[in-house]
Each structure stands twice: as C-alpha cells, then as structure tokens.
C-alpha positions in Angstrom: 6.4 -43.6 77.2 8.2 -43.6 80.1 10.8 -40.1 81.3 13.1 -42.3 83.3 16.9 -41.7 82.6 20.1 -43.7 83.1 21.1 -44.0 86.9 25.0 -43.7 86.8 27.0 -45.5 89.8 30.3 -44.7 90.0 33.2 -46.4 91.9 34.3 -42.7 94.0 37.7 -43.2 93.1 38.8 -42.1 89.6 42.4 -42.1 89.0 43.7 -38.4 88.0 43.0 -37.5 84.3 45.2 -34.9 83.9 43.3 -32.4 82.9 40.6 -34.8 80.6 37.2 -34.4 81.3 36.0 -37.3 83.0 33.6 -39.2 80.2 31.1 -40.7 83.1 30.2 -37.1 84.6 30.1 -35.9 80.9 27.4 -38.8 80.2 25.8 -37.7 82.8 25.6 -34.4 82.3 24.3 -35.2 78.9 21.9 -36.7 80.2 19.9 -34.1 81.4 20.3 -32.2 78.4 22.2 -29.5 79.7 25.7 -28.1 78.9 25.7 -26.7 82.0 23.8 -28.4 84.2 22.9 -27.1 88.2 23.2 -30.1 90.6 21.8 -30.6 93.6 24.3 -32.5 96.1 22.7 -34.9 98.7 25.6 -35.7 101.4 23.6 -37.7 103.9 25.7 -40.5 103.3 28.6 -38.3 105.2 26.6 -36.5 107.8 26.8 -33.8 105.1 30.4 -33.0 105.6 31.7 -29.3 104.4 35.1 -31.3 103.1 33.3 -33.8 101.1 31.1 -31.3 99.5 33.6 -28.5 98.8 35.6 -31.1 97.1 32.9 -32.7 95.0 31.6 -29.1 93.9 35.1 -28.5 92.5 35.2 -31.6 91.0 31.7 -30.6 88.8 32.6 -27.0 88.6 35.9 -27.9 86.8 33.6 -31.2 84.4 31.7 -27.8 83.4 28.9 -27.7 85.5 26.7 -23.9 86.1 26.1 -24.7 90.0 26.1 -27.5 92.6 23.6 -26.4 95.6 24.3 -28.6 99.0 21.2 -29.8 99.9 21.3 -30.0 103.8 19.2 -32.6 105.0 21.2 -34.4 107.7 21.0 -31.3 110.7 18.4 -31.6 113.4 16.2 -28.5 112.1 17.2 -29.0 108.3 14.7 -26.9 106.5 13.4 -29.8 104.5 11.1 -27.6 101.9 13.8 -25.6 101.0 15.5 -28.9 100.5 12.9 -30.0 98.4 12.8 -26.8 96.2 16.5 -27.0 95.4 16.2 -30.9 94.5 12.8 -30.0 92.4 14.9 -27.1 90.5 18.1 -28.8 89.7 19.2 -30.6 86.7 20.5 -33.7 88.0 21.0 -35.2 91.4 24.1 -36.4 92.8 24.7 -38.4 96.0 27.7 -38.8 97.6 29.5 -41.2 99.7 29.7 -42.3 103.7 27.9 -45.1 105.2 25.1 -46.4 103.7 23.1 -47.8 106.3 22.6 -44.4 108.7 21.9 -42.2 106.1 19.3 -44.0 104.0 17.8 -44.2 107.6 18.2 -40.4 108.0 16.1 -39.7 104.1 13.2 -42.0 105.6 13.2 -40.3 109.0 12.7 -36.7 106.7 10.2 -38.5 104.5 12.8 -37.8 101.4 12.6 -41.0 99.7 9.3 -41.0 98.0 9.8 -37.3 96.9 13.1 -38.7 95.2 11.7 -41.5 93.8 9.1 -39.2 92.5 11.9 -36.8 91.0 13.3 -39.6 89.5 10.0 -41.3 87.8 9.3 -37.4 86.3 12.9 -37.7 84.6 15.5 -36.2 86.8 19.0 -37.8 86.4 21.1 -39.0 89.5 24.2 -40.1 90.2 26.6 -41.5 93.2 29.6 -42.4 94.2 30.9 -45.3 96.9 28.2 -45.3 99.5 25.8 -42.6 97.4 25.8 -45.2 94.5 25.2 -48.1 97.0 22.3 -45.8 98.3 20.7 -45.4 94.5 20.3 -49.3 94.1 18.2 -52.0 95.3 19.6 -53.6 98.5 22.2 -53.7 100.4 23.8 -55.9 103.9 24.4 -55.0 107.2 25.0 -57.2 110.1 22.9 -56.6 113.5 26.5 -58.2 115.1 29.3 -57.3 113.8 30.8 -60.7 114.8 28.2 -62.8 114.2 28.2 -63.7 110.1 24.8 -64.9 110.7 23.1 -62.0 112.0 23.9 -60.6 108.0 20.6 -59.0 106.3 19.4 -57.0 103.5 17.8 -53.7 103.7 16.0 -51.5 100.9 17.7 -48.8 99.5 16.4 -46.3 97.1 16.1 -48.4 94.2 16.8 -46.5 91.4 18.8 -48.4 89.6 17.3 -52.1 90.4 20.4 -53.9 90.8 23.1 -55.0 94.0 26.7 -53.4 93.8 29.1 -52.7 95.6 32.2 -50.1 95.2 36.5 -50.2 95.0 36.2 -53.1 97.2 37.9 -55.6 94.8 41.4 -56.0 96.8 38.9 -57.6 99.5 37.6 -60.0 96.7 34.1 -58.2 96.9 33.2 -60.2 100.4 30.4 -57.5 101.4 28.7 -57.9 97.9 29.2 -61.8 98.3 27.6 -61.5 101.5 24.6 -59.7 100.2 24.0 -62.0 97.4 23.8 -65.1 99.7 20.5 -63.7 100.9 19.5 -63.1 97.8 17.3 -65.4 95.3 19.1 -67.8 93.5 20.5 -66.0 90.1 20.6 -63.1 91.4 23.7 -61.4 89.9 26.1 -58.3 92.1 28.1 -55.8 90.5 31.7 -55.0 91.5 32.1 -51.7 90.6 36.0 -51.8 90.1 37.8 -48.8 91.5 38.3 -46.0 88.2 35.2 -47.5 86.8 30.9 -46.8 86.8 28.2 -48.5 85.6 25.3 -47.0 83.9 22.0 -48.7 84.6 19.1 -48.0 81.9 15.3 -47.3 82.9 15.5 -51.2 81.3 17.7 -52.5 84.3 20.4 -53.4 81.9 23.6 -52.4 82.6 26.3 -51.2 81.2 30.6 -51.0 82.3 32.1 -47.3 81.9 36.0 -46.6 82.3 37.1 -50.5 82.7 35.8 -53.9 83.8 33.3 -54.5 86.0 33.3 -57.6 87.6 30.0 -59.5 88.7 28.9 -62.3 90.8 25.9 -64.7 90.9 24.3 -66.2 93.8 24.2 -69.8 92.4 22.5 -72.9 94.5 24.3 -72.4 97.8 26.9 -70.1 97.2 28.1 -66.8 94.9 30.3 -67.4 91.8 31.9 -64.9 90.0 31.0 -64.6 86.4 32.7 -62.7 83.2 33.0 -59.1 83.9 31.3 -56.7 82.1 33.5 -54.8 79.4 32.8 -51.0 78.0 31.3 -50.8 74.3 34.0 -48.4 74.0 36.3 -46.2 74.8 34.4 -43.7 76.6 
C-alpha cells in the first residue's frame, strides 16, 4: 500500500483572514498527523531570501506550527547533509516561491531532487506556494528568447503532484499556462490556481479546488480551451 500523501499547491496569495486559521495549511498540517508539526522550508525558488522566509515562518508559527527550520541550500558552500538531516527530520516540507526555472536548476546542481522525491515516496507531506508549487508539479515553460514565442519549451520539474499549473496569474488570462499546454499532448488539461485558492493533488493524481474556483484549460487539437473550473466540496 502505498505512503504517499496529498501534495497541496497553493496560489501564494491568500487574502487576510482576520484572525481564522487558514483551512489549506490546516489540511496540511493534518496531513502529517501532527498538531504541531516542524517544517522544513526550502527557499531556492528566491535565492533563499531572509525576508521571504522570516515572513512565511510567521505565517506557520501563527497556523500553529512547533518549528519551521530554513533549509539553506542555494549558498555556494551550503552544507548540503545538514540540509538533508533537517528535511529527513521534519514533518512536512514546504517550498516557497521565486523563479521557477533557476532554482529547480540549483536542487539538480546539489543532487536534492531524488533525495526529495525519495522523502516524498516514504510519506513526507509537501507544500508550495507561486513558484514553490510550480516547482512540486510536472512541467513547466520557459523560452530560450524571450522574444521569440517559438523558442517556448517544457522542462521537468519535481513531479510531485503529476499535473501543469500555474499561480494568481488569471488577470493575464493564464497565457504562461496556455503556453505550456501547447507543447503538451493533446488533452492534456492546466490548472489555474486562482489567486486565494489551492489545489490538493492525491497520490491518485486527482485533484481537488480548496478556498474557491480553480479554473482549467485543455490543450485540444491545435490550441488550449478553457474548460469548467473546478469547485470546492465544501466549505473548507
């Protein structure tokens, strides 16, 4: 049977809850069975930015979590053992966001993403925001000329969750996700992950919409058509 849990991909923008405990990092923290759950940050994605992990640390502090250890793996000289150690001894994994491209480059260059996908395939939850959710799925586009539409291609990302997302981009229309799915096989479906909403993808691959709509696209014969959104179950 397998351990896998839920990979939760969340949108990086929540609106303020006023004091409410947000019901996506709740989930999550439910999923690893803990009340209080130690998490091991992973802020690659941003060059592992102080700012950006002070603030996310405060965010899970105040959701209830025990600890959230910044795992520095970005520096030239990052003591990647210890790194490993921390990820191996946490609870659940988050990672957080930045550019997606560099810094799935930089966990390859340390030789971090088998060890994660082993973490993962032993049971450890994970979760990400903007670019560190982007980073936990399948795929995503970048273009060797940034003027040039047709130099657009696809690149691995951790895999994770098994699907192609993309993050608060909907004033935009989704055209990066659109983009991606074009090189994809035909009915290959994208999710727009709606800013103030997540998804939660099973060890199944299905998927499921936390805090709102989430609207998805299909790559269908030539082009990408948007399809009905995915609703919540609930009110979560």
């Amino acid at each position: 049977m397998s351990v896998k849990k839920s990979v939760y991909l969340l949108s990086g923008r929540s609106p303020t809850r006023e004091g409410r405990a947000d019901p996506v990092i709740q989930a999550v923290f439910r999923e690893s069975g803990t009340a209080a759950p130690t998490i091991a940050y992973i802020g690659t994605a941003n060059g592992d930015n102080t700012d950006f992990y002070n603030r996310m640390a405060a965010t899970f502090i105040k959701e209830g979590a025990c600890r959230v250890n910044h795992t520095l793996l970005s520096p030239d000289g990052a003591d990647i053992k210890a790194a490993q150690a921390v990820l191996q001894s946490a609870d659940i994994i988050f990672l957080s966001g930045g550019d997606v491209d560099w810094r799935i480059r930089v966990l390859r260059e340390k030789n971090m993403v088998d060890f994660l996908l082993g973490l993962y395939e032993e049971g450890k939850p994970y979760f990400g925001s903007s670019a560190g959710a982007l980073m936990l799925a399948r795929e995503w586009v970048r273009w060797r000329d940034p003027d040039d539409n047709s130099s657009a291609e696809l690149f691995s990302c951790l895999g994770l969750a098994p699907v192609i997302c993309d993050t608060h981009d909907e004033d935009s229309g989704w055209q990066e996700l659109q983009a991606a799915l074009r090189l994809e096989e035909d009915n290959t479906r994208g999710y727009g992950i709606v800013t103030g909403t997540a998804i939660r993808v099973l060890p199944t691959g299905e998927v499921e919409a936390w805090g709102g709509a989430v609207h998805r696209y299909i790559r269908h014969g030539e082009g990408v058509e948007r399809i009905a959104d995915i609703l919540p179950i609930s009110n979560r």
